[in-house]
Backbone as XML, in Angstrom:
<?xml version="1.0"?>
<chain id="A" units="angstrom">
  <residue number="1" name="UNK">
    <atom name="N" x="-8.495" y="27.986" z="-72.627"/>
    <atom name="CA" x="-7.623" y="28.694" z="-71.721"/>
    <atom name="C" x="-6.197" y="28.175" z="-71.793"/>
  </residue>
  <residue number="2" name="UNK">
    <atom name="N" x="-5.975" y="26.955" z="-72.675"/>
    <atom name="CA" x="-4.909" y="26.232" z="-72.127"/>
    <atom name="C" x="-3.959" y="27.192" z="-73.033"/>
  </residue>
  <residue number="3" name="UNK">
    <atom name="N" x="-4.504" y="27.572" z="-74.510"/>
    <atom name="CA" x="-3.281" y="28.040" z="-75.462"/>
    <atom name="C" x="-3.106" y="29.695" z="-74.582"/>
  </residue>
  <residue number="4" name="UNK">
    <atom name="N" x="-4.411" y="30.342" z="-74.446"/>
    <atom name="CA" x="-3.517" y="31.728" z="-73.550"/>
    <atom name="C" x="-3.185" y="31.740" z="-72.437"/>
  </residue>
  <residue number="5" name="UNK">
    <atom name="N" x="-2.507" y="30.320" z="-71.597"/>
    <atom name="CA" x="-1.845" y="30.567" z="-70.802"/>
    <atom name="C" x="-0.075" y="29.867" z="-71.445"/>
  </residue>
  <residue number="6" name="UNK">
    <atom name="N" x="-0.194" y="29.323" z="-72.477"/>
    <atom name="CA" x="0.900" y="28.901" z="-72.664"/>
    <atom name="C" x="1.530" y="29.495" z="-73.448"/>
  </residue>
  <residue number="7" name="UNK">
    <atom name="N" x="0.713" y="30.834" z="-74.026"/>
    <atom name="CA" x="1.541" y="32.482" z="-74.964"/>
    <atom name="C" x="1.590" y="33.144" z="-74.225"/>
  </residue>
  <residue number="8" name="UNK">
    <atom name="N" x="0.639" y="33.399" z="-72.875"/>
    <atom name="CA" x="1.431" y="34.017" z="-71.267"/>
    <atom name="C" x="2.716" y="33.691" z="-71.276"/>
  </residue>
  <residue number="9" name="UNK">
    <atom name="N" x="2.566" y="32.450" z="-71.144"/>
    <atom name="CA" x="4.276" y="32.040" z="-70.116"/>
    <atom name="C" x="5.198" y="32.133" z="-71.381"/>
  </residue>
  <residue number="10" name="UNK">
    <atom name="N" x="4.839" y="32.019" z="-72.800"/>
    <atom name="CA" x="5.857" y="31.967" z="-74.018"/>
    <atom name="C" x="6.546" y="33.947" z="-74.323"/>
  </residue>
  <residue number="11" name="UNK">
    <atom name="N" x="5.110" y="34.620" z="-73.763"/>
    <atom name="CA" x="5.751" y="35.739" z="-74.089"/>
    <atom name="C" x="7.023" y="36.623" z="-73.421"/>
  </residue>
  <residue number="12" name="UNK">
    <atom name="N" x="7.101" y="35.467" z="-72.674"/>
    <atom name="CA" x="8.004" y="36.544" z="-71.694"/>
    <atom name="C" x="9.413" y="35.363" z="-71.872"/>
  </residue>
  <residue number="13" name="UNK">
    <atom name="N" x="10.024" y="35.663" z="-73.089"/>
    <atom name="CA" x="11.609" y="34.990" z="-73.318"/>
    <atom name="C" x="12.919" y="34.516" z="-71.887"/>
  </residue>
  <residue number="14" name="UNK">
    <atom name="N" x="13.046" y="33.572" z="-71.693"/>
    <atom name="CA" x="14.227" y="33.962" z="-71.158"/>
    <atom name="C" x="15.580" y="34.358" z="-71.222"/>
  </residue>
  <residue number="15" name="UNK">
    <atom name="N" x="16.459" y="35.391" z="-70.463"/>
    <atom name="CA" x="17.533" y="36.407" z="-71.095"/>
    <atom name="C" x="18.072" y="35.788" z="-71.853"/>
  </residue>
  <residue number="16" name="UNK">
    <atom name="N" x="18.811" y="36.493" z="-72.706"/>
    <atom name="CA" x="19.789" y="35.860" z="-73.677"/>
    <atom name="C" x="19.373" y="34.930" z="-74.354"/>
  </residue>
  <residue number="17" name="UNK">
    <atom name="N" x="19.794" y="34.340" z="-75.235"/>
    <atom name="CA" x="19.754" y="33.702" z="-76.419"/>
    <atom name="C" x="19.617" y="34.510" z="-77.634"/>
  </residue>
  <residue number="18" name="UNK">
    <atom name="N" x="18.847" y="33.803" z="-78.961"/>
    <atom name="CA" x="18.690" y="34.895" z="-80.009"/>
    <atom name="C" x="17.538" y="35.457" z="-79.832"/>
  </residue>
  <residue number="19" name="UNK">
    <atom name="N" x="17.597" y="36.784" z="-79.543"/>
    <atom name="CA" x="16.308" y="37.446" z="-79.643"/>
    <atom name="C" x="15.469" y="37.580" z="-80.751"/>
  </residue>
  <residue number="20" name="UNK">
    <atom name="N" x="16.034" y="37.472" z="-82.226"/>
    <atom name="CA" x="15.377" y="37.752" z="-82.981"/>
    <atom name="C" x="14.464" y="35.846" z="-83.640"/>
  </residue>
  <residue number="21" name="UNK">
    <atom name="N" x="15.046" y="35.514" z="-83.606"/>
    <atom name="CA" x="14.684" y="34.079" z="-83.174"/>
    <atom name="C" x="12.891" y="33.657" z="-82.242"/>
  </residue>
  <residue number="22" name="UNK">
    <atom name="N" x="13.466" y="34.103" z="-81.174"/>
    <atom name="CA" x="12.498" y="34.564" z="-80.158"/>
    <atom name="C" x="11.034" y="35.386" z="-80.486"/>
  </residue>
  <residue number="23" name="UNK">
    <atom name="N" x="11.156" y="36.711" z="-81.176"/>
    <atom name="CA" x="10.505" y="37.333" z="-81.907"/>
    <atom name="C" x="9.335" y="36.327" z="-82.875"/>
  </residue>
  <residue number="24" name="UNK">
    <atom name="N" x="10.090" y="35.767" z="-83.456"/>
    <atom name="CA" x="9.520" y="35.182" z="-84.442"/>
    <atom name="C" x="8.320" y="34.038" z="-84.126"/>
  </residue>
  <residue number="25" name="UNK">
    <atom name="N" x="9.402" y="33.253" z="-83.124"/>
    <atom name="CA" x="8.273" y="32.260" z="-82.350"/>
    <atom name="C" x="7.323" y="32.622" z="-81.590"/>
  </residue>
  <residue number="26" name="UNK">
    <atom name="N" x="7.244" y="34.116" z="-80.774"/>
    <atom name="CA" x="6.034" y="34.605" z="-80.326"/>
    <atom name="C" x="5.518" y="35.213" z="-81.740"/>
  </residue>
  <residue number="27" name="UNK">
    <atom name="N" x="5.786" y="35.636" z="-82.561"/>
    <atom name="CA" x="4.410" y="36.156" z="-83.449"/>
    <atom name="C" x="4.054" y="34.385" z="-83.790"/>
  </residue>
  <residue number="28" name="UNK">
    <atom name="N" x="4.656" y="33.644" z="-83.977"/>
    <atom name="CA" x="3.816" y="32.271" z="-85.018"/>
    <atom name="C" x="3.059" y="31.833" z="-83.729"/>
  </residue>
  <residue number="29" name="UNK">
    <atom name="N" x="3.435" y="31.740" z="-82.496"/>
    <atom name="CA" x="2.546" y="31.374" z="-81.339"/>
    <atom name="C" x="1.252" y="32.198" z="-81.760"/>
  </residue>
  <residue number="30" name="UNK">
    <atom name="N" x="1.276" y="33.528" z="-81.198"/>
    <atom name="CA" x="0.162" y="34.477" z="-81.640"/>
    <atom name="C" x="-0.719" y="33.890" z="-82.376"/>
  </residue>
  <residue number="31" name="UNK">
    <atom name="N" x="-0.178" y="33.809" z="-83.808"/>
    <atom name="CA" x="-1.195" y="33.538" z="-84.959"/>
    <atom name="C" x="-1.504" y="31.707" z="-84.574"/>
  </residue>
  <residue number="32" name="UNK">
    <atom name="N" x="-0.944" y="31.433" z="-84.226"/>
    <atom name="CA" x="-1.475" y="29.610" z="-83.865"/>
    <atom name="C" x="-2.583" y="29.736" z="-83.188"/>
  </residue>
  <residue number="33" name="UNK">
    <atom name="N" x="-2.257" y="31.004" z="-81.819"/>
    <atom name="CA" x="-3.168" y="30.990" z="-80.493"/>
    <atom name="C" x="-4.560" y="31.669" z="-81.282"/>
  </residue>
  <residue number="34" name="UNK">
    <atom name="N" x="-4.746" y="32.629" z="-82.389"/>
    <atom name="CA" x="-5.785" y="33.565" z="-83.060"/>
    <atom name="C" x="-6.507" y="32.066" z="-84.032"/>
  </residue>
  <residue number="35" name="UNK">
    <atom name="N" x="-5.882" y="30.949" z="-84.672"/>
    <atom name="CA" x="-6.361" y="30.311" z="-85.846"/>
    <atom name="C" x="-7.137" y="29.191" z="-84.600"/>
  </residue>
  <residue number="36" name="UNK">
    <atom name="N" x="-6.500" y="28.850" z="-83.876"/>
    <atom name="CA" x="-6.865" y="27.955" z="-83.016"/>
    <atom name="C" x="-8.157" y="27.640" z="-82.067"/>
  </residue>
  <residue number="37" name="UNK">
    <atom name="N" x="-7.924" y="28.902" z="-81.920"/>
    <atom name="CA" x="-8.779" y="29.996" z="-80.272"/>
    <atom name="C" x="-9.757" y="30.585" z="-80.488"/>
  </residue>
  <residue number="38" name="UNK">
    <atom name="N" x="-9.301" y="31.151" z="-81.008"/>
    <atom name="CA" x="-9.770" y="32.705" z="-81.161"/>
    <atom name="C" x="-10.702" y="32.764" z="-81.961"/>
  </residue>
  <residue number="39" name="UNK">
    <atom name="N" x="-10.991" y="32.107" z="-83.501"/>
    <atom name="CA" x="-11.454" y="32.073" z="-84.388"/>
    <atom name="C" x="-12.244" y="30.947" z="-84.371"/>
  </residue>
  <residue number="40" name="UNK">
    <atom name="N" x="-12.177" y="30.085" z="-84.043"/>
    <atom name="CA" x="-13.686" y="29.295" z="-83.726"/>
    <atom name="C" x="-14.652" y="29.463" z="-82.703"/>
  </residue>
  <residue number="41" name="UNK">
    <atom name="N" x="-13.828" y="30.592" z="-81.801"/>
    <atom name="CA" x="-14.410" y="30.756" z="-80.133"/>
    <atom name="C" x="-15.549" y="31.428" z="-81.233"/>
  </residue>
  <residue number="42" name="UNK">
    <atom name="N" x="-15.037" y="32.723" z="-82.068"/>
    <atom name="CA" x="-15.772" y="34.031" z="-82.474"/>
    <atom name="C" x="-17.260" y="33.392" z="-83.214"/>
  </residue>
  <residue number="43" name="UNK">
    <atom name="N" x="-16.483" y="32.735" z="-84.433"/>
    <atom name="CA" x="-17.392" y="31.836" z="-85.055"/>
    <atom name="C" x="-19.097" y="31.501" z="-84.767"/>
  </residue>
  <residue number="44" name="UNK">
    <atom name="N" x="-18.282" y="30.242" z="-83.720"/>
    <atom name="CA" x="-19.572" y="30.104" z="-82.940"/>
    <atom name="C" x="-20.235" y="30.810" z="-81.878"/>
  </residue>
  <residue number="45" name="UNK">
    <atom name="N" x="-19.662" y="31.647" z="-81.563"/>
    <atom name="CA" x="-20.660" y="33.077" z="-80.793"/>
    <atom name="C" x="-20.999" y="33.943" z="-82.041"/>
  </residue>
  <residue number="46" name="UNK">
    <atom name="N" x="-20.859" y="33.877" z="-83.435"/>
    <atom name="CA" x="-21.535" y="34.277" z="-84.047"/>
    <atom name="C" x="-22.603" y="33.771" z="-84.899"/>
  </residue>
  <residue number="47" name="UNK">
    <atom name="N" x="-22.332" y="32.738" z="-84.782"/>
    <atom name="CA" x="-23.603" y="31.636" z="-85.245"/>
    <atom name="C" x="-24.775" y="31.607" z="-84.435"/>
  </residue>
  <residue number="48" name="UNK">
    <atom name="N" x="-24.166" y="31.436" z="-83.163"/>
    <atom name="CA" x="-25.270" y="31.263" z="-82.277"/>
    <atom name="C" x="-26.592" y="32.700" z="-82.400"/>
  </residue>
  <residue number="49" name="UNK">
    <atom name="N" x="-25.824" y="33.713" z="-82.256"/>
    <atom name="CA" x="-26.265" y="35.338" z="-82.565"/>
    <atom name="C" x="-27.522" y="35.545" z="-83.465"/>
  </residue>
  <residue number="50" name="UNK">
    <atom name="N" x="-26.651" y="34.416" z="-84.523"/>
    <atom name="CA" x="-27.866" y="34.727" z="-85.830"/>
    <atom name="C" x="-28.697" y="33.308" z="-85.673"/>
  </residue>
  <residue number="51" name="UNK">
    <atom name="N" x="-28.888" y="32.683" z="-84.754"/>
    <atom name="CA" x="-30.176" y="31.523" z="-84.888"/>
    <atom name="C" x="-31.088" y="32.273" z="-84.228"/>
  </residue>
  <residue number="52" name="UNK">
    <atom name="N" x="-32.231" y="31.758" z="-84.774"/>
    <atom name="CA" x="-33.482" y="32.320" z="-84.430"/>
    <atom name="C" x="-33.936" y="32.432" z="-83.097"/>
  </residue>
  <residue number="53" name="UNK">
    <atom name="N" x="-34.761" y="33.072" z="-82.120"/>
    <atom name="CA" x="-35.042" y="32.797" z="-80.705"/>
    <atom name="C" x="-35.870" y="31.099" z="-80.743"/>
  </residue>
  <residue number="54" name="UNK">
    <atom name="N" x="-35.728" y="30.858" z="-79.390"/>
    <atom name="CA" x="-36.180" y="29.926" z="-79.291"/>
    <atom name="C" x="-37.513" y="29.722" z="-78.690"/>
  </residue>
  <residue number="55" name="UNK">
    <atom name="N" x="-38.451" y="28.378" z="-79.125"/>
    <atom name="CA" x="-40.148" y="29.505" z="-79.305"/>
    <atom name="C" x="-40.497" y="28.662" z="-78.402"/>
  </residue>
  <residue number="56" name="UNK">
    <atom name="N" x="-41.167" y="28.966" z="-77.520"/>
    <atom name="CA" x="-42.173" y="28.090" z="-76.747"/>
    <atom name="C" x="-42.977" y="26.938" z="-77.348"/>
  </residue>
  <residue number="57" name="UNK">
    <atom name="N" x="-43.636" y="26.072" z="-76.254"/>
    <atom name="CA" x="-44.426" y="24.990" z="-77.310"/>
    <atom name="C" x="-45.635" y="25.942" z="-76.936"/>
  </residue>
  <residue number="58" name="UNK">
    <atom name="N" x="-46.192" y="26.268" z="-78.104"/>
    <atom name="CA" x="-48.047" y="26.572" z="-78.360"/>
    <atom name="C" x="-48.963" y="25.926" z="-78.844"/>
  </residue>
  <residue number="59" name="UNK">
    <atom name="N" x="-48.634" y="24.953" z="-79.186"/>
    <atom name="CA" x="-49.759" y="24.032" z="-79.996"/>
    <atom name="C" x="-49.911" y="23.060" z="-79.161"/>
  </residue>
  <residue number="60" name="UNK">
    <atom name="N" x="-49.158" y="22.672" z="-77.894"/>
    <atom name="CA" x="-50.079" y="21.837" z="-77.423"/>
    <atom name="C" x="-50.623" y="22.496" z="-75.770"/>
  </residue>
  <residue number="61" name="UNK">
    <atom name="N" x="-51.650" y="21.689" z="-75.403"/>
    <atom name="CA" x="-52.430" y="22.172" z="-74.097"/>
    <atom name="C" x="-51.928" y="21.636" z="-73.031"/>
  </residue>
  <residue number="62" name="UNK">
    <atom name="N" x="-51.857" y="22.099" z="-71.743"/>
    <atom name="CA" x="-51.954" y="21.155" z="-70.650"/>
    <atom name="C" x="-53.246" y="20.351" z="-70.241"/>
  </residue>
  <residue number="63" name="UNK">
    <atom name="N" x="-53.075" y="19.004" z="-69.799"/>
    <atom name="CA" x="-54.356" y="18.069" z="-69.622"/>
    <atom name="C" x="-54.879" y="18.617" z="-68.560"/>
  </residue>
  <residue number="64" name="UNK">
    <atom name="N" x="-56.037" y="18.553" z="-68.252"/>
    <atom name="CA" x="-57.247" y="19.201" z="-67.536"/>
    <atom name="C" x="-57.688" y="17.873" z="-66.331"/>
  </residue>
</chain>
């Protein structure tokens, strides 16, 4: 949560200065916040997806 709150508060420039400048550092934020974030979040919610269910124990009994 920490990087999309700190491309929250980055996206919104304050007036004046160079805008095109500005531009630039929110797209490289972006792609920092996507390589960072985003892409290992996906990853491992897709790993997890493809492991097998998880099986009960059957081979052994409860004691009597």
């Amino acid at each position: 949560m920490s990087f999309i709150s700190y491309y929250i508060m980055d996206a919104f420039p304050p007036l004046g200065g160079n805008v095109g400048f500005q531009k630039i550092t929110n797209l490289l934020n972006f792609s920092l916040l996507k390589l960072v974030e985003i892409l290992p979040s996906s990853l491992v919610l897709f790993i997890l997806r493809k492991l097998p269910p998880k099986r009960g124990i059957t081979q052994y009994h409860p004691i009597r």
